[in-house]
C-alpha positions in Angstrom: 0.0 0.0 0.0 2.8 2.2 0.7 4.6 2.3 -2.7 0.9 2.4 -4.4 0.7 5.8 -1.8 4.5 6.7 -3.3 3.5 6.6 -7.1 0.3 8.6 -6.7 2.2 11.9 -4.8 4.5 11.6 -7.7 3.6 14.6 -9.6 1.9 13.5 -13.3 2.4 15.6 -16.1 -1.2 17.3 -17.0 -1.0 15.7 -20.6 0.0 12.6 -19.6 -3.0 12.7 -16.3 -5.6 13.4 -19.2 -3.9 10.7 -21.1 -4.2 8.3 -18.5 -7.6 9.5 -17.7 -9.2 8.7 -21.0 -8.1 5.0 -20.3 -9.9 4.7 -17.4 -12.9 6.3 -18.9 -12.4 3.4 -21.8 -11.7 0.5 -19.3 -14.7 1.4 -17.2 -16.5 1.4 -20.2 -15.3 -1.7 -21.2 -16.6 -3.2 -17.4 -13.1 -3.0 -15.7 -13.2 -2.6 -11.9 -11.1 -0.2 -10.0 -8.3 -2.0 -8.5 -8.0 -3.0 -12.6 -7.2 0.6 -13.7 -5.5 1.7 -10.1 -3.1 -1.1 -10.9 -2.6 -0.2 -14.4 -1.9 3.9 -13.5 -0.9 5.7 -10.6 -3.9 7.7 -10.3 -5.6 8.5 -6.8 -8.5 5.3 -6.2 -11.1 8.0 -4.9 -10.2 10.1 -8.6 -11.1 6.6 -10.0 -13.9 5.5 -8.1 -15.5 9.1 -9.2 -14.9 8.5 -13.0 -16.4 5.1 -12.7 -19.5 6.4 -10.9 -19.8 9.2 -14.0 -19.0 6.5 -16.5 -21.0 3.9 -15.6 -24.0 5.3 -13.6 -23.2 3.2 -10.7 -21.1 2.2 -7.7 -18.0 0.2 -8.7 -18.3 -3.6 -8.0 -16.3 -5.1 -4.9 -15.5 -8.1 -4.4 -12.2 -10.2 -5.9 -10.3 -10.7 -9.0 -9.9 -13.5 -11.0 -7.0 -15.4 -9.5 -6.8 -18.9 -11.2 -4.5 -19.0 -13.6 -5.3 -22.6 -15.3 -9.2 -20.8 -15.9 -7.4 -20.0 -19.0 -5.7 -23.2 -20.1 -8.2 -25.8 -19.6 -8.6 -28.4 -22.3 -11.7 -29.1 -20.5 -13.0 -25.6 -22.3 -11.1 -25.2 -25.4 -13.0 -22.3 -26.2 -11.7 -20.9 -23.4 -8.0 -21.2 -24.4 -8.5 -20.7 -27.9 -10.2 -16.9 -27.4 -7.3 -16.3 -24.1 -4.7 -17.8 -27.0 -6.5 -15.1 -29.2 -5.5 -12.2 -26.6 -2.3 -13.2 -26.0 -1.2 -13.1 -29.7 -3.1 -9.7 -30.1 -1.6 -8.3 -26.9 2.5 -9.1 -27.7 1.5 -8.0 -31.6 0.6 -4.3 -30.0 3.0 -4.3 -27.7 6.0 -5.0 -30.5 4.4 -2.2 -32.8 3.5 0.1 -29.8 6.3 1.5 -28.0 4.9 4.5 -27.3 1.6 3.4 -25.8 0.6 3.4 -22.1 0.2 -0.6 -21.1 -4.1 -0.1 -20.1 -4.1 1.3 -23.8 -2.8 -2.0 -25.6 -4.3 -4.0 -23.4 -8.3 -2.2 -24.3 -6.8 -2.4 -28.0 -6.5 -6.8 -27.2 -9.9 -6.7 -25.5 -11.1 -5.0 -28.7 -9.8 -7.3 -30.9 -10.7 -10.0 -29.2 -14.5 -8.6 -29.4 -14.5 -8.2 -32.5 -12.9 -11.7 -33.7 -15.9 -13.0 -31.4 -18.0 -11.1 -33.6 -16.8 -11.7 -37.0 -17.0 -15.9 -35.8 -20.3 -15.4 -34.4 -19.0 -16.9 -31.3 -19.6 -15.3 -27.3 -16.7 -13.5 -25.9 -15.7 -15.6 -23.2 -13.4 -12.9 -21.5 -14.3 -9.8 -19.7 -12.1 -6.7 -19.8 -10.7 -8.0 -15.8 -10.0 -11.4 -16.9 -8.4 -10.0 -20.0 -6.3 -7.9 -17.7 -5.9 -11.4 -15.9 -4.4 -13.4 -18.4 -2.0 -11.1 -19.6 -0.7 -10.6 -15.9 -0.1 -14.2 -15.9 1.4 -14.1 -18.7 3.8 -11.3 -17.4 4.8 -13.1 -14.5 5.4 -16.4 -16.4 2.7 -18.5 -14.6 1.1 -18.9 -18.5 3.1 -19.2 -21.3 1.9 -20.1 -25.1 3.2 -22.9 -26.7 2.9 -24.2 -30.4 0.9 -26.7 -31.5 2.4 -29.9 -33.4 -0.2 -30.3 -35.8 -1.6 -27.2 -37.0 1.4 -25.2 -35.7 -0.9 -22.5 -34.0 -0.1 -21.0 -30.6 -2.0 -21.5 -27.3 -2.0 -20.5 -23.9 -1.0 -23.4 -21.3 0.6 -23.2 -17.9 4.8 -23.7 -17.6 4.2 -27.1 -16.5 3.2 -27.9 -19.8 5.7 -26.5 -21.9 7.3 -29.5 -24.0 8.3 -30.0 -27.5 5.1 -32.2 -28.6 2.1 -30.2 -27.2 -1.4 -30.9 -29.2 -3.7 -28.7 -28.5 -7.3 -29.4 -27.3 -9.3 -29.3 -31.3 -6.2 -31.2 -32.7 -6.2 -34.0 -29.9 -10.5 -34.1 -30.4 -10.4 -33.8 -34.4 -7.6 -37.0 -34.5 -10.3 -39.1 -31.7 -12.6 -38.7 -35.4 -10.4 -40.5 -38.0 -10.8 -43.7 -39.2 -7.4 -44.9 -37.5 -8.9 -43.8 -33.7 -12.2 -45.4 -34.3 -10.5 -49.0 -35.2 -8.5 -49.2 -32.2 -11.4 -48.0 -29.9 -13.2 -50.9 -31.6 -10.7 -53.4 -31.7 -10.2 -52.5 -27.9 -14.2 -53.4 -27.7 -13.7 -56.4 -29.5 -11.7 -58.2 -27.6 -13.2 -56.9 -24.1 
């Protein structure tokens, strides 16, 4: 709490305040919670807990953050790591051609993108704007990494544990149980149970 006290008496350049201000306004409005956005700038809370009131019409949520990190690497929920795999990809894209940009403002450009790929598939963003924020802190602190697939050579979110040379991801692994070579040994198994 102390340092977080430390960055806000630092003084903020006005231009780079208003910067960081129009941010906030865009992650509110994007249904990040305050201790998102106060640990993405060093802005006062109560400054942010007033914009989020004026942006959003009502109090900010309480309550805690997403802290499981394998939510996002489940092969139980492939379309959970596939659209998380999605982010990750859009986020380190941005962040190579964006040197300039404050961190909260690639990572509302990842959430976008990651809308609008939803869109384009017709699928339902499984993400919010937090768990966005989630991922890519997990990502930063190396307890998710992403990891190419064998077969169709795409990359994927999965925890370290599971780094190794031979990963299959989840719709490889289910689209080889349907050819004809799977099917005959499940029913030569059955055959001579």
């Amino acid at each position: 709490m102390a340092s977080a006290d430390k960055k806000c008496k630092e003084v903020i350049p006005v231009l780079l305040e208003m910067r960081m201000l129009k941010a906030a306004e865009e992650m509110f409005k994007r249904g990040a919670r305050v201790p998102v956005v106060s640990a993405l700038m060093p802005l006062k809370r109560e400054k942010l807990m007033r914009l989020h009131v004026e942006v959003t019409g009502q109090n900010p949520i309480t309550g805690p953050l997403p802290s499981d990190h394998t939510w996002y690497s489940s092969t139980t929920y492939p379309m959970r790591m596939i659209q998380s795999s999605v982010i990750v990809d859009s986020y380190r894209r941005l962040r190579e051609s964006s040197k300039s940009a404050l961190e909260a403002e690639i990572i509302i450009a990842a959430y976008d993108l990651h809308i609008e790929h939803c869109q384009a598939i017709k699928a339902e963003p499984l993400l919010t704007f937090v768990r966005c924020w989630h991922l890519i802190q997990q990502v930063r602190i190396n307890s998710l990494a992403t990891t190419k697939c064998v077969h169709c050579e795409g990359n994927y979110v999965v925890n370290v544990g599971r780094l190794n040379q031979k990963y299959e991801c989840p719709l490889c692994v289910r689209s080889s149980s349907l050819k004809p070579e799977a099917y005959m040994k499940t029913k030569d198994i059955a055959l001579a149970a």
